[in-house]
C-alpha positions as CSV (number, residue, x, y, z in Angstrom):
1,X,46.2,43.6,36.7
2,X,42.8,41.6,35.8
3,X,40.5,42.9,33.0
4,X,38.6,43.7,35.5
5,X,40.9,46.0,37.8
6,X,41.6,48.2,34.2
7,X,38.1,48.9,33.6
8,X,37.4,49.8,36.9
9,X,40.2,52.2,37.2
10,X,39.5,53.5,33.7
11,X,35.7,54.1,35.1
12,X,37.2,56.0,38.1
13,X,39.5,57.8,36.0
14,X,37.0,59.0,33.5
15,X,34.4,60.0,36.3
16,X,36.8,62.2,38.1
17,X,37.4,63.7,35.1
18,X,34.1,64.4,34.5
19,X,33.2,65.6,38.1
20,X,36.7,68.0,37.6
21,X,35.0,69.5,34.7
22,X,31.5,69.9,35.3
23,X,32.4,71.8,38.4
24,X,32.3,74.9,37.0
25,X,29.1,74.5,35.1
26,X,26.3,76.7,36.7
27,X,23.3,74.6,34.3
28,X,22.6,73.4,31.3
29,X,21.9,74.8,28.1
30,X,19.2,75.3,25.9
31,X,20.7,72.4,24.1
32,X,21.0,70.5,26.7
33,X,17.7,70.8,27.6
34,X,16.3,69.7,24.2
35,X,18.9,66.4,24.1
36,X,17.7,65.4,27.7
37,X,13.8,66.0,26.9
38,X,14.3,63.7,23.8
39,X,16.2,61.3,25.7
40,X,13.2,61.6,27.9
41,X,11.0,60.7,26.0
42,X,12.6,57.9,23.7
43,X,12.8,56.3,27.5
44,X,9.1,56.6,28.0
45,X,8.7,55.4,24.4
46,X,10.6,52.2,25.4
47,X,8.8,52.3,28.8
48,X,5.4,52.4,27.1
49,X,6.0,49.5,24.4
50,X,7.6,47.2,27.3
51,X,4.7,48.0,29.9
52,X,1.9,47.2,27.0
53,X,3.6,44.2,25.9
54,X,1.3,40.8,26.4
55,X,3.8,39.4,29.3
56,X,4.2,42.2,31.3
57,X,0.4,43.1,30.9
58,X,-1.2,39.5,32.0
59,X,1.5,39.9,34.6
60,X,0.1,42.9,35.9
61,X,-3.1,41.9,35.6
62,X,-2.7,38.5,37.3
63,X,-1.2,41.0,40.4
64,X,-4.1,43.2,40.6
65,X,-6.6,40.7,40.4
66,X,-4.6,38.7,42.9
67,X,-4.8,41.4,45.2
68,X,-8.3,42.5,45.0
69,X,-9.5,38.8,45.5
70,X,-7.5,38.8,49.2
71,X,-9.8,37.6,51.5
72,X,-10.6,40.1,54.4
């Protein structure tokens, strides 16, 4: 069995585990809720910083002036 194969099967292993469990669950908690809205937000964090960066910005830039100066 390859590397691989294992990790693969682990993965299917541990998701159907997962999926067994969760099931039952009718929502989330209040707890939960407050881990997902931080996770939430560090990911807009991150979003923000990477979107605002000087490469990513002249990129977008260069697009947008790109397609306003299409010739009609």
């Amino acid at each position: 069995m390859t590397e691989r194969t294992k990790w693969t099967e682990w993965t299917r292993r541990r998701w159907s585990a997962v999926r067994a469990g969760a099931r039952g669950d009718a929502g989330m908690s209040t707890a939960e809720y407050a881990m997902g809205t931080i996770a939430a937000c560090a990911f807009a964090a991150v979003l923000y910083k990477v979107v605002t960066s000087g490469a990513v910005s002249a990129g977008l830039r260069s697009v947008i002036e790109r397609a306003l100066d299409a010739p009609f």
